[in-house]
VOGU-3710 file (C-alpha; in Angstrom, 3 decimals, decimal comma):
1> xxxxxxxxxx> -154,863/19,956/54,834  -153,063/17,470/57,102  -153,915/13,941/57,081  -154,872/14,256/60,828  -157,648/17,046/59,677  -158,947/15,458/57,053  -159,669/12,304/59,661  -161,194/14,010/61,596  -163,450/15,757/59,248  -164,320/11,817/58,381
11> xxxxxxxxxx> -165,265/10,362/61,540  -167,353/14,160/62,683  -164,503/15,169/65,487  -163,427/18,352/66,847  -159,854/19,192/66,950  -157,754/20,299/69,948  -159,737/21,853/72,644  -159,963/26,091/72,123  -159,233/28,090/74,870  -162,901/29,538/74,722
21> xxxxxxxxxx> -165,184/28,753/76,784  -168,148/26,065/74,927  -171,936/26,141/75,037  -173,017/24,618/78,008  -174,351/21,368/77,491  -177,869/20,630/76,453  -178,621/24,723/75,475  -179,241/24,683/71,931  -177,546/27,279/69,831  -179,840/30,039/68,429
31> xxxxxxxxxx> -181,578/29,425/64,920  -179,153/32,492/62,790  -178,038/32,706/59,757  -174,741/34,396/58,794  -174,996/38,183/57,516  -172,736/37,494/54,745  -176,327/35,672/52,804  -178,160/38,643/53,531  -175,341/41,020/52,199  -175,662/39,254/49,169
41> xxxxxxxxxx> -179,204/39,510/49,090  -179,540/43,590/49,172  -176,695/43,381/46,393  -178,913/41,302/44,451  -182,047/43,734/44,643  -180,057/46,768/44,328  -179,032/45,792/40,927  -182,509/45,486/40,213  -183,343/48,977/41,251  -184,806/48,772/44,474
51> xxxxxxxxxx> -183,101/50,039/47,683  -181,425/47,497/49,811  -182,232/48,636/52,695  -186,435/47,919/51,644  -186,183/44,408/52,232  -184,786/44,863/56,105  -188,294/46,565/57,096  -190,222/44,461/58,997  -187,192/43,004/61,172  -185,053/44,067/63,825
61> xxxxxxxxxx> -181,906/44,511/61,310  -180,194/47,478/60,655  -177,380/47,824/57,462  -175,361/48,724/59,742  -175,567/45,413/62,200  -174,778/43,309/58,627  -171,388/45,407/58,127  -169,298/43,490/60,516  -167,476/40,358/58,904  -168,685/37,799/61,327
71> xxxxxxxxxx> -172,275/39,360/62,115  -175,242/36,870/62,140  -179,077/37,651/62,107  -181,906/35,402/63,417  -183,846/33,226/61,131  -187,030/35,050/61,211  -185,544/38,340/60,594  -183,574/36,343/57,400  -187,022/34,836/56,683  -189,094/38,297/56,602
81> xxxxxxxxxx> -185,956/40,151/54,564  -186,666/37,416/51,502  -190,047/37,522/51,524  -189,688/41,273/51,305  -187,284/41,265/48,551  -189,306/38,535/46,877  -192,338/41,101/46,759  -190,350/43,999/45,952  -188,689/42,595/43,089  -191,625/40,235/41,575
91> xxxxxxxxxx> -189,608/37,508/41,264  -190,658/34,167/42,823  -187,468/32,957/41,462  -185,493/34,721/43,669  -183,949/31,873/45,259  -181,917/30,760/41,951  -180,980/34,133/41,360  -179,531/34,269/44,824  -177,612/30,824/44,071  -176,019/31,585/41,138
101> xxxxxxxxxx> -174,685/35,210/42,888  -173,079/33,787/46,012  -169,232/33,347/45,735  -167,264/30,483/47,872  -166,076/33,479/50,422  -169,725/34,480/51,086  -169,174/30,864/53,512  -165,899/32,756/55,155  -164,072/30,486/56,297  -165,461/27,110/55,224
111> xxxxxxxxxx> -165,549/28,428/51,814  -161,993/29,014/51,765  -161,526/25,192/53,067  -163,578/24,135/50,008  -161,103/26,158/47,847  -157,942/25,102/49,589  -158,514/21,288/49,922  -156,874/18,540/48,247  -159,665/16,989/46,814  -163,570/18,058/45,903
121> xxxxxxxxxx> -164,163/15,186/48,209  -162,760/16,493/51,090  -164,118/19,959/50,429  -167,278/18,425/50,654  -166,669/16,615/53,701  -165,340/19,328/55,057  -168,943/21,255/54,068  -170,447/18,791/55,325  -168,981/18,964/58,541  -168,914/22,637/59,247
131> xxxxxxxxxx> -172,481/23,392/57,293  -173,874/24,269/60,442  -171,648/26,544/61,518  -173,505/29,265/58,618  -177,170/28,162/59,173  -179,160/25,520/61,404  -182,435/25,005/59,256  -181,090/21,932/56,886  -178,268/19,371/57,108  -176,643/17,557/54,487
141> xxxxxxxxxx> -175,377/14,336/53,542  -172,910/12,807/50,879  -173,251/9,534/49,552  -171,529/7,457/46,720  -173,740/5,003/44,328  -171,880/3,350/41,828  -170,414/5,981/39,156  -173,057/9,061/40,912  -172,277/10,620/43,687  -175,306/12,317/45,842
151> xxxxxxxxxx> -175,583/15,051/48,371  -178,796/14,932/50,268  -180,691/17,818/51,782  -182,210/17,114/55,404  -184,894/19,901/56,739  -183,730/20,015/60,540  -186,183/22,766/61,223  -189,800/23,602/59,420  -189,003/26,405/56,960  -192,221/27,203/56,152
161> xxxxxxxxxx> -193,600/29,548/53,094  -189,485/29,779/52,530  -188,946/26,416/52,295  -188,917/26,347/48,105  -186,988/29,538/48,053  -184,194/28,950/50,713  -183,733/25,320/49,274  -183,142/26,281/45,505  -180,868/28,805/46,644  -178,988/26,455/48,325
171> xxxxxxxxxx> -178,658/23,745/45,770  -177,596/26,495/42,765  -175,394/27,856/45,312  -173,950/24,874/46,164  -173,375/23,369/42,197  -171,946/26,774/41,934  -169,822/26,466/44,435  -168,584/22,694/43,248  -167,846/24,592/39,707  -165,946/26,921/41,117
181> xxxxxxxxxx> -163,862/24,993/43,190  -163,005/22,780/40,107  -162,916/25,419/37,226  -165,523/23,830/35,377  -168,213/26,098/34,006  -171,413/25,550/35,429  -173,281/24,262/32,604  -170,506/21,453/31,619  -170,362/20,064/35,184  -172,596/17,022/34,415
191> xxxxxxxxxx> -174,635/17,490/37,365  -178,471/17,696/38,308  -180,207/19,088/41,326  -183,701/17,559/42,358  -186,246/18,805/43,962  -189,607/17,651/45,700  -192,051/20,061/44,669  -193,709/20,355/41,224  -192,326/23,067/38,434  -193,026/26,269/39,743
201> xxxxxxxxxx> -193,768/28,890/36,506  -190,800/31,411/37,057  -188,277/28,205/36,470  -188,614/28,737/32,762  -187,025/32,282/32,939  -183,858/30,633/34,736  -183,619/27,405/32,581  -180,704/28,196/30,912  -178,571/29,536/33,470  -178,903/26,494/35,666
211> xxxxxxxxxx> -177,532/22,869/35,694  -180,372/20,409/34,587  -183,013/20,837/37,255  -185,872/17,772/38,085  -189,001/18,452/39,710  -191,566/16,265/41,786  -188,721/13,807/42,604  -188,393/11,784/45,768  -186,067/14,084/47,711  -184,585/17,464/47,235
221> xxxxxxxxxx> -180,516/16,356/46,409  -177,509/17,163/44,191  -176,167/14,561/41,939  -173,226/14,569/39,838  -170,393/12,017/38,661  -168,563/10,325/41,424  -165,106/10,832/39,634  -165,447/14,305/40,190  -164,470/13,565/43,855  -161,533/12,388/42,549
231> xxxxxxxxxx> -160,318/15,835/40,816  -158,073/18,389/42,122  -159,623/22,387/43,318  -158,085/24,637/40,794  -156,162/26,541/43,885  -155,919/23,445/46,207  -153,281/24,597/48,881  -153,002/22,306/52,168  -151,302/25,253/54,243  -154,093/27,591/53,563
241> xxxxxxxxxx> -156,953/24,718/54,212  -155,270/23,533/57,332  -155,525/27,288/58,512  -158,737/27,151/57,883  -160,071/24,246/59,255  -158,684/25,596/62,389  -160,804/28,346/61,666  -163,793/26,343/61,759  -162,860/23,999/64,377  -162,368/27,075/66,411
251> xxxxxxxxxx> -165,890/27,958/65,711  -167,326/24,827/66,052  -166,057/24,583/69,720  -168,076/27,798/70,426  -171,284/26,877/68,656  -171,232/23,050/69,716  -171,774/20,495/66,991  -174,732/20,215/64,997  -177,161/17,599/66,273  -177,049/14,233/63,951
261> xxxxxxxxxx> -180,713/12,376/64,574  -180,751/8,196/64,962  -183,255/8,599/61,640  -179,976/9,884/59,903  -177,371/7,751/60,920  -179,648/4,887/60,213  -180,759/6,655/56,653  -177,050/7,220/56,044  -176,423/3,298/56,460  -178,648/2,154/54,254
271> xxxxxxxxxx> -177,590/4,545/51,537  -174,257/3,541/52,290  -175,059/-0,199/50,627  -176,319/0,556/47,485  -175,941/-3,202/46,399  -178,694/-4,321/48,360  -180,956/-3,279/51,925  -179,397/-3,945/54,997  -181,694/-5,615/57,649  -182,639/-4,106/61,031
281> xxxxxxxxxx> -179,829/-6,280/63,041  -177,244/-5,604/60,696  -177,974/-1,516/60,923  -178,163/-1,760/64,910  -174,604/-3,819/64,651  -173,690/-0,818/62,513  -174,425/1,801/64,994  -173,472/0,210/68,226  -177,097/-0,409/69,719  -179,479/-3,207/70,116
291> xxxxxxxxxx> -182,217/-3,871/67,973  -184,940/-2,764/70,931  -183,238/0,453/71,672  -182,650/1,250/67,715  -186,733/1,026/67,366  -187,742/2,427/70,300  -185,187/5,495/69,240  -186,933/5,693/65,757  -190,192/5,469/67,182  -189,521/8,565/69,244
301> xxxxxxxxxx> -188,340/10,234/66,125  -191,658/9,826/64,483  -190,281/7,084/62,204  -189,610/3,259/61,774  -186,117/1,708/60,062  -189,052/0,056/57,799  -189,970/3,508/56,681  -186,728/4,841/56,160  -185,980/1,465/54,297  -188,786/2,100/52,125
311> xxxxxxxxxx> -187,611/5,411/51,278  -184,793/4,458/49,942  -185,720/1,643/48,182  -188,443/4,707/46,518  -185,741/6,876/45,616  -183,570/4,019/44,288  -186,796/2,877/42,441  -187,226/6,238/40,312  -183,691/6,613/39,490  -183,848/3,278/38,200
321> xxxxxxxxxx> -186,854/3,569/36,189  -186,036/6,857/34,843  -182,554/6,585/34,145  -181,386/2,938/33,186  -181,924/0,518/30,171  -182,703/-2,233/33,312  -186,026/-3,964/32,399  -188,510/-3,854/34,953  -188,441/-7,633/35,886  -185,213/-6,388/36,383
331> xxxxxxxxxx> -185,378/-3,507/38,657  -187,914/-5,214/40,995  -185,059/-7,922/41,378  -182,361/-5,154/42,709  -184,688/-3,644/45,033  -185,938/-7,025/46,851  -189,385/-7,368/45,236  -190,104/-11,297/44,655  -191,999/-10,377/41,202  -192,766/-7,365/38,852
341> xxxxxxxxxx> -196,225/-7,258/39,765  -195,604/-6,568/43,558  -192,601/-3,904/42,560  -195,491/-2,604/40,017  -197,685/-2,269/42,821  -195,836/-0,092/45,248  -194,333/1,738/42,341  -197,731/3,448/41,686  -198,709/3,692/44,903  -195,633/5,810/45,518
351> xxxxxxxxxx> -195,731/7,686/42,107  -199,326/7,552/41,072  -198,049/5,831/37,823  -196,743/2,105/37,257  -192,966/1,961/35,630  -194,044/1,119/32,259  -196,424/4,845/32,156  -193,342/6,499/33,596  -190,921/5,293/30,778  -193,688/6,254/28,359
361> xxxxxxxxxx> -194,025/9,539/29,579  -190,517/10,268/29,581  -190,359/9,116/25,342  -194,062/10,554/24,668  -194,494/14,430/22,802  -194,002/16,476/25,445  -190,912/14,966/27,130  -189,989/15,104/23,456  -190,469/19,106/23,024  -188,462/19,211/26,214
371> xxxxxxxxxx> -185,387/17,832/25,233  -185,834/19,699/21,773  -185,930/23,323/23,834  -183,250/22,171/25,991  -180,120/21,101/24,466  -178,712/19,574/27,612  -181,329/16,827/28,468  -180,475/13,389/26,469  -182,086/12,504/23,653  -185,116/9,962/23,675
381> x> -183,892/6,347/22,758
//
């Protein structure tokens, strides 16, 4: 990958102009997923003995239209083939089994950037980037916080019943995908995916094939060791990524770019300064616009930058609670509180419990038996 690709990856540009003709302006693209996932997908329920062609009924797909390297198939066709593979296999778990089967190439051509780049960092910029280009229901976003490094899921259309499904295959797929790329067995990449829904019962059965996985957490996210960014893919080859980031540029001038939302860029700045919250001026300065127009653009985005600054300072809250020695007094400090008690206060009204019940939950019996079944948690202290 050339120094001029990987900038542009960076800043969100398109390369050189392709000779095909674009979308015309303000026509979004359809909602489609690429055939590839759903190739995968009858694979998976053939090998557990039920006909692959079962979980196409119900949709306007035919094996046949899934052959072709490039095909694509609408969302709601996608949406109907899971549920009906979901049914016919029994398994509401489908979605991690799904994860840990999909293989780098499965993304074509951005898959093969993610193999070929210089660094996991700029594979997953470049993911970043061209995620769109495979579906259009969730965006992502990296972000580096001290020694962790996060990638953050963003629903950019309502999934629905699918919405627990399609996301744990997607974060499984995508540690898998991060192991791969580094040669570093799943299990001893250090990292842990988050999600925002409570344990459902079939996670037990998958436990052990998966990364460390926490429920009922703030967001749903990936996190892992920041100086992993830093390590070289096992078949890192700039020729062959510089082929095919053309590859996706090319397709990216078809498609058009994926829409980024105000609420985003503003979320993405104040994740960006993990030392302490950035004011509304200061994020306006940021983003080129005036304080007025920033609101107002929130506003019609359903949101406020007090909101989104709240939500942060939540998720920073419960990774600080649950995972350092800080004392509370502490923690309230970092986060901008004046005193414990108000920090105490809008901890429980986030969480339902106050700091001091959450660190005695996590060192109580059961969090105990936990760690006991499951080798790779950390022992209480």
């Amino acid at each position: 990958m050339t120094r001029g690709d990987l900038k542009r990856i960076r800043r969100g540009e398109r390369g050189r102009p392709s000779a095909q003709k674009k979308p015309r302006s303000g026509r979004r693209p359809p909602n489609t997923l690429a055939a590839a996932y759903l190739r995968d997908l009858m694979q998976l329920v053939s090998q557990r003995g039920v006909a692959p062609e079962r979980i196409l009924e119900g949709t306007a797909l035919r094996g046949a239209d899934l052959a072709a390297p490039d095909a694509r198939a609408g969302a709601a066709d996608c949406g109907q083939a899971m549920l009906n593979a979901i049914r016919l296999t029994g398994d509401g778990g489908l979605g991690f089994a799904l994860g840990l089967q999909t293989k780098p190439t499965t993304h074509g051509y951005l898959g093969y950037v993610m193999l070929s780049c210089g660094t996991l960092r700029e594979s997953l910029e470049a993911n970043t980037r061209f995620f769109h280009l495979r579906q259009r229901a969730v965006g992502q976003q990296l972000a580096v916080a001290g020694a962790e490094a996060v990638i953050e899921i963003r629903e950019v259309l309502k999934l629905g019943e699918l919405r627990t499904c399609f996301l744990e295959a997607l974060l499984v797929c995508l540690a898998r995908t991060i192991s791969l790329v580094l040669g570093v067995p799943l299990p001893e990449l250090r990292c842990e995916i988050e999600f925002d829904w409570p344990e459902p019962p079939y996670y037990a059965a998958y436990r052990e094939h998966l990364p460390r996985v926490r429920f009922s957490m703030p967001a749903v996210a990936l996190r892992f060791p920041a100086s992993l960014l830093q390590r070289q893919p096992v078949l890192a080859d700039p020729c062959a990524a510089q082929r095919a980031v053309e590859h996706c540029e090319r397709e990216l001038a078809l498609c058009g770019s994926a829409p980024v939302s105000v609420a985003d860029r503003v979320r993405a700045e104040i994740m960006r300064s993990h030392e302490d919250f950035p004011d509304l001026p200061t994020v306006a300065a940021r983003l080129h616009l005036s304080t007025r127009t920033l609101k107002r653009r929130l506003r019609q985005h359903g949101t406020s930058f007090h909101a989104l600054s709240e939500e942060e300072r939540r998720r920073r809250a419960q990774r600080l609670v649950e995972h350092s020695a800080k004392s509370i007094q502490q923690i309230a400090s970092a986060l901008g509180y004046q005193n414990p008690a108000a920090f105490t206060r809008a901890y429980r009204r986030w969480t339902g419990f106050t700091p001091t019940q959450t660190r005695q939950r996590q060192t109580g019996p059961a969090a105990t038996a936990r760690r006991a079944s499951d080798p790779r948690l950390p022992a209480a202290t």
